[in-house]
N, C-alpha and C positions, 0 to 999 in steps of 0.2 A: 338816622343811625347815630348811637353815640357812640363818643371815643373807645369804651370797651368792647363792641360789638365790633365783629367782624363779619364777613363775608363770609357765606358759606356757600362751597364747591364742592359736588358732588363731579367726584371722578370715576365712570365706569372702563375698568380695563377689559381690549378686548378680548373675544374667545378666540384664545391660541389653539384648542382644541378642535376646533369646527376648521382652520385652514390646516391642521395638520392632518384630520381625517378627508378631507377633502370638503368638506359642506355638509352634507348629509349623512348621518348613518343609517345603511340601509337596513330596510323593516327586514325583522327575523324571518326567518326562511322556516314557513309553515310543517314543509314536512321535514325536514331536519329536527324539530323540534319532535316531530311525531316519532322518528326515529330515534332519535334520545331518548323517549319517554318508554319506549317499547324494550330496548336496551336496557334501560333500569328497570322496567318490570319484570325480564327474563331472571336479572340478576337477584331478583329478592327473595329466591327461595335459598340464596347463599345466604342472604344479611344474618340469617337466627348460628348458621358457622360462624360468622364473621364474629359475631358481637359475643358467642359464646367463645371462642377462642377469648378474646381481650379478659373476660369475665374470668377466666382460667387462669390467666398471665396475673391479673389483681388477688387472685385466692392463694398463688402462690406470692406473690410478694407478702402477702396478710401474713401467712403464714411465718415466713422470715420475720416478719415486724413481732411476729409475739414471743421470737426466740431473744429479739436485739434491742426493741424498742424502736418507737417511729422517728425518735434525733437518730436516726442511724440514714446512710445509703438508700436502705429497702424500703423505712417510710416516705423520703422521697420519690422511690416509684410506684408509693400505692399514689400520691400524687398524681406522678406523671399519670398513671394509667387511668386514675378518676378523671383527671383532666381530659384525657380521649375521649374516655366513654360520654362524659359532659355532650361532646360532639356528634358522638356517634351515635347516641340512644336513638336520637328521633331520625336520624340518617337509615337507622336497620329497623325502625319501624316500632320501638320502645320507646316512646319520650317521658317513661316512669322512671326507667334509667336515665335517660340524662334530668332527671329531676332528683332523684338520689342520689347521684354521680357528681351533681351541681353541691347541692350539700355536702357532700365526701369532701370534695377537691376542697370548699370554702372554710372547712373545719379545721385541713392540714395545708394550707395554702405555701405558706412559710416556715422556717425553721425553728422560730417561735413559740407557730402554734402546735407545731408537732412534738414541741418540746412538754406541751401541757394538754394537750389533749387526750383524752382517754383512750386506753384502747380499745375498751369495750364498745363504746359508741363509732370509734370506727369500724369496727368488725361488725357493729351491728348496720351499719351503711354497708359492708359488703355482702352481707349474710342476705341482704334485704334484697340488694339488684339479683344477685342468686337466686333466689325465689321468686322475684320478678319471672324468672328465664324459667326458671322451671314450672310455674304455675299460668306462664303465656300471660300474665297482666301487664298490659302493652302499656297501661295509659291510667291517668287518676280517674276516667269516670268507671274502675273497679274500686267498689266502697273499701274493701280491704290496703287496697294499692295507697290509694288517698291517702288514707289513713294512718300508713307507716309511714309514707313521703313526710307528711305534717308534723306528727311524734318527730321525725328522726329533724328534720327542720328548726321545730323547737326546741329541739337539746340543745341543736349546735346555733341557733341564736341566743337562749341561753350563757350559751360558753364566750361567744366572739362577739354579740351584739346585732342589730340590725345588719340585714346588706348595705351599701354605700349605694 
């Protein structure tokens, strides 16, 4: 070993987690599970309320944004509510909505881009999850669905550039 080399020590610290849960976690409890799953399946003839409520809550803020502009309050909550729906699309069984809901949110993300973003390409993100709902197109392997997702995609990388 020369003078500039040094010793190297590998220090493993240990699992504080394994003496705090006791040693083992125990294996998931099979019907528990069953029962969870049975419980969300009862709940999913709600999801198409659920998601069309939110969808509701976003065509009324749109609406506010084309009186005020989106540097306003109200384009902040077509944000916030793009942002949910991001979440929620594929939670209620749309993951076309949170695929245009992911482009909405990324379009207006900031005060920035809200300050130069068009309105029309937002309206036309919202006009599109709309028709999503109305037209039952759950998901891009609807050729149409695809299709708008990608257009509406393009614009707004277009405007803001690649995802990060």
């Amino acid at each position: 070993m020369t003078k500039r080399e040094k010793p190297i020590e590998i220090i493993t610290p240990p699992n504080m987690l394994r003496v705090k849960v006791g040693g083992r976690i125990a294996p998931a409890d099979p019907e528990a599970i069953a029962r969870a799953e049975k419980a969300l399946q009862q709940m999913e003839v709600e999801f198409e309320d659920w998601i069309n409520e939110e969808v509701v809550k976003l065509e009324k803020a749109m609406a506010a944004v084309k009186k005020v502009g989106l540097a306003s309050p109200e384009g902040e909550a077509v944000f916030v509510i793009a942002h949910d729906l991001r979440g929620l699309g594929t939670t209620y069984k749309f993951p076309i909505v949170t695929r245009i809901a992911t482009s909405l949110a990324r379009l207006i993300e900031d005060e920035e881009r809200r300050a130069t973003a068009p309105v029309a390409l937002v309206g036309a993100h919202v006009n599109s999850i709309r028709a999503a709902l109305a037209q039952n197109v759950r998901d891009d392997k609807h050729p149409i669905g695809k299709a708008l997702a990608e257009e509406l995609e393009t614009q707004v990388i277009a405007l803001v550039g690649e995802a990060q």
